[in-house]
C-alpha positions in Angstrom: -13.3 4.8 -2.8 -14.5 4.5 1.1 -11.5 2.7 2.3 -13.3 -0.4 1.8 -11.8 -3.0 -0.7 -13.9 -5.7 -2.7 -12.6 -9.0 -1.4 -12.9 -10.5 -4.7 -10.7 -7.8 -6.4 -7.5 -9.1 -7.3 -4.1 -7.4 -7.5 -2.5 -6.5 -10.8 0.8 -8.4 -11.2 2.8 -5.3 -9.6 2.0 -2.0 -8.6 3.9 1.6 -9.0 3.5 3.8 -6.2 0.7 5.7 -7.8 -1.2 2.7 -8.8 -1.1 1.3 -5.1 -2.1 4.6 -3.5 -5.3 5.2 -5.5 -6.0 1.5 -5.0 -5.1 1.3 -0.8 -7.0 5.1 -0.8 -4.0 6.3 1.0 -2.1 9.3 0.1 1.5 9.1 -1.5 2.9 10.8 1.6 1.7 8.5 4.1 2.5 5.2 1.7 6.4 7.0 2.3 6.0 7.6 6.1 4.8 4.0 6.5 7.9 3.4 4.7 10.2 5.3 7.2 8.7 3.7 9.8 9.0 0.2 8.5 5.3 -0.5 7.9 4.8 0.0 4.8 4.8 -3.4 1.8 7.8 -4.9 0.6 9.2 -2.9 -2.4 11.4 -3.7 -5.5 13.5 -0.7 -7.1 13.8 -0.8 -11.1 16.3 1.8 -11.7 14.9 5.0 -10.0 11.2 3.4 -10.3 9.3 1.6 -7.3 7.6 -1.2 -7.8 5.0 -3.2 -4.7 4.3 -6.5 -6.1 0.9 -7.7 -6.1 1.8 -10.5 -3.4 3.6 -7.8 -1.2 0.1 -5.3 -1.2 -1.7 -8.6 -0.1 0.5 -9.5 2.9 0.8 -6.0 3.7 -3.2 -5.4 4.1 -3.1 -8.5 5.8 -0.4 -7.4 8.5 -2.2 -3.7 8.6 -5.9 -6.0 9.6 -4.0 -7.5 12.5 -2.1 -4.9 14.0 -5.0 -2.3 13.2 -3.4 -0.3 10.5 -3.4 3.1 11.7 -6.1 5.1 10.7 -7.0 4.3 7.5 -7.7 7.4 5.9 -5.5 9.7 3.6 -2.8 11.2 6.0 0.2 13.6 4.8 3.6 12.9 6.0 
């Protein structure tokens, strides 16, 4: 993927953390640091799973379009 997403993809009904990493091109470790630093999407917890619902990636790339986003590559924590 080139960091680039097809507008007229949609988002599956929810996403585990995997799933949303391949999909945002962003690397698990930076999906947690965005996390930490209260940037990341909203998240459910199902037992010891995590879950980012398909409305919650949306807003999220949304909010990361107007503030920037950091640097939209694969970073390591």
């Amino acid at each position: 993927m080139t960091g680039q997403r097809n507008s007229t993809v949609q988002d599956p009904p929810v996403y585990n953390v995997r799933a949303f990493c391949e999909a945002h091109d962003i690397s698990r470790g930076y999906l947690y640091k965005l996390w930490r630093d209260g940037q990341g999407p909203r998240r459910m917890k199902v037992g010891r799973r995590t879950y980012i619902s398909g409305d919650a990636a949306a807003e999220w790339r949304s909010r990361m379009e107007l503030h920037g986003g950091g640097t939209g590559g694969k970073e390591s924590a």
